[in-house]
N, C-alpha and C positions, 0 to 999 in steps of 0.2 A: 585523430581519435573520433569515434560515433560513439553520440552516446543517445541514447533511445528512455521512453518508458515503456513500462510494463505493470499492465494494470488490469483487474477485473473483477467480478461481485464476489460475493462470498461461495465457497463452493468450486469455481469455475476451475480453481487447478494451477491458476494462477507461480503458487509457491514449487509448484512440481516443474515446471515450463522454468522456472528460474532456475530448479538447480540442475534443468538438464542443461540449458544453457552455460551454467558455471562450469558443467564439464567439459565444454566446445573450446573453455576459455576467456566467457565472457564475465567480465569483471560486474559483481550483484553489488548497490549499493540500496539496501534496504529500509526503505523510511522507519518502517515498524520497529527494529532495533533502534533506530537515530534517535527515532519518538522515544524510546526507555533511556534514552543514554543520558539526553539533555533534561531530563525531567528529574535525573540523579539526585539523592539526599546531599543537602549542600550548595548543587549547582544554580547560578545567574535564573537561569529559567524559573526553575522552582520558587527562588524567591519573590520573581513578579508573577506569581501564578497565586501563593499565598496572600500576597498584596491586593491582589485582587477579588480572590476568591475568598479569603481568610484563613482561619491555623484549621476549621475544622479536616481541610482536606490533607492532615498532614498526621501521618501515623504518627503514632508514641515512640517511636526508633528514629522520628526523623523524614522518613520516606514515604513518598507520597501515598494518599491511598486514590487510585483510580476512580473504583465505585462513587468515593462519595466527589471528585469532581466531575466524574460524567454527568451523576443526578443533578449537582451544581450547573454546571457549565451547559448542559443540554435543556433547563427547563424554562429559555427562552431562546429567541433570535439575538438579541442584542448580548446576552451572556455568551453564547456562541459564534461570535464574532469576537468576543472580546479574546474569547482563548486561543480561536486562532490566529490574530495578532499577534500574541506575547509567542505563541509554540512555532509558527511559520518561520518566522525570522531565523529561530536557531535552527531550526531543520535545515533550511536553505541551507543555511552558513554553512554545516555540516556537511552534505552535498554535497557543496561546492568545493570543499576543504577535499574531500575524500575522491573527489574525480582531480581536482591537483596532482593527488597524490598517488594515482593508479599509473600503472606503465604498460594500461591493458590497449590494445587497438580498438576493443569496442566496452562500450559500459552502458548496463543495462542500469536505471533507478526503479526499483523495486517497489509498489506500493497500490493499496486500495484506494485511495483518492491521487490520483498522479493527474487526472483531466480537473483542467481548473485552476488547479492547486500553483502553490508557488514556487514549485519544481518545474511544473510544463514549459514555462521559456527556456530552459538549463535543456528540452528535450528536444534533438532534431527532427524524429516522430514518434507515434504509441502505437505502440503493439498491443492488445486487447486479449486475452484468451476468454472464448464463453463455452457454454457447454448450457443442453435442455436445462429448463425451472426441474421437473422429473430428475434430473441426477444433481443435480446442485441442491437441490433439497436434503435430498439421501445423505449426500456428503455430509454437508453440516448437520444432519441431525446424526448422525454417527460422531463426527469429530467433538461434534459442543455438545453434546448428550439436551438436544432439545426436543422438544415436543413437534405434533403436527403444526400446531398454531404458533409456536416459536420463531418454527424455521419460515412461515410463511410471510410472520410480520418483520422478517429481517431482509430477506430478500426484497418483500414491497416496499421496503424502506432505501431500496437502492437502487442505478438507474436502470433503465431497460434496455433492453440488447439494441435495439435501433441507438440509441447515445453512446456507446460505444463502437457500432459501426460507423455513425457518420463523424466520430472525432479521430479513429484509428486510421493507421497507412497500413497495416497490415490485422487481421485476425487469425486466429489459432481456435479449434474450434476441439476441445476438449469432452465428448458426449462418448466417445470411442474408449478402444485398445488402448493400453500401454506403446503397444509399438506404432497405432497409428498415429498417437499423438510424438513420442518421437521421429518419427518419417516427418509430420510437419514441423518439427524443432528443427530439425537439420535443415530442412529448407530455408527456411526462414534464417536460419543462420547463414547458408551460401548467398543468399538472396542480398544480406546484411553486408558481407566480406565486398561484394561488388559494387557496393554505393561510393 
């Protein structure tokens, strides 16, 4: 079994490139659902995320509210380490669980922080998709209904294309067509099958 990441800024297309791959065959295992799953009303996670953070981050029904522990958990370094502690752990697990239990030949892990993170040893390489700052702007200010300055402070908030080319074995360069970006899926997929 190969199992890879796939990873890139906001914008880049990222999620498109996964499910063309899902239709090659390649088994998606998506942190950003893992991340909602383990955070579930009820679940282990949630209750050391409470413990930590306290009950305000915790809707009246139980379930978490995000906002208020992004603001939490983002409004220093040492807050922001503390979360990704208690949330790392179960992700992995998760992962881990979830590539056990594929009977695919190849598995992609799905994810905006995949470099770094405590997925990347689970990855035999990364695969990167970027596309120009000019269309990954557009994108997200169309999809998240942001502003010019929205979209600008989210992207410089994230790394730059030299940090994905020198941590990737492969790029995907999404600024194009439809079809050219799948011409490069299917490569990258033959390219894959041969490792």
């Amino acid at each position: 079994m190969i199992v890879f990441g796939i990873t890139g800024g906001s914008g880049s297309g990222k999620t498109t490139v996964s499910a063309m791959l899902s239709e090659l065959g390649v088994d998606i295992i998506d942190t950003d659902v893992i991340a909602r799953e383990i955070t579930a009303k009820g679940s282990k996670c949630l209750d050391e995320l409470t413990e930590a953070f306290g009950n305000e981050i915790i809707n009246a029904d139980g379930t978490l509210n995000r906002k208020k522990l992004a603001h939490e958990a983002f409004s220093d370094d040492e807050k922001t380490a503390l979360l990704s502690s208690i949330t790392h752990k179960y992700i992995k697990a998760q992962v881990v669980e979830e590539i056990k239990n594929s009977s695919a030949d190849i598995v992609a892990i799905d994810g905006a922080v995949i470099i770094g993170s405590c997925v990347e040893p689970l990855c035999g390489f990364i695969v990167s998709v970027m596309a120009d700052r000019k269309v990954r702007t557009e994108r997200i200010k169309k999809r998240d209904a942001l502003t010019d300055e929205q979209a600008a402070e989210r992207l410089d908030a994230q790394p730059n294309d030299d940090f994905y080319r020198q941590k990737s074995k492969y790029i995907i360069y999404n600024s194009g067509s439809t079809d050219d970006l799948k011409r490069q899926v299917y490569m990258l997929y033959d390219e894959i099958k041969r490792l």
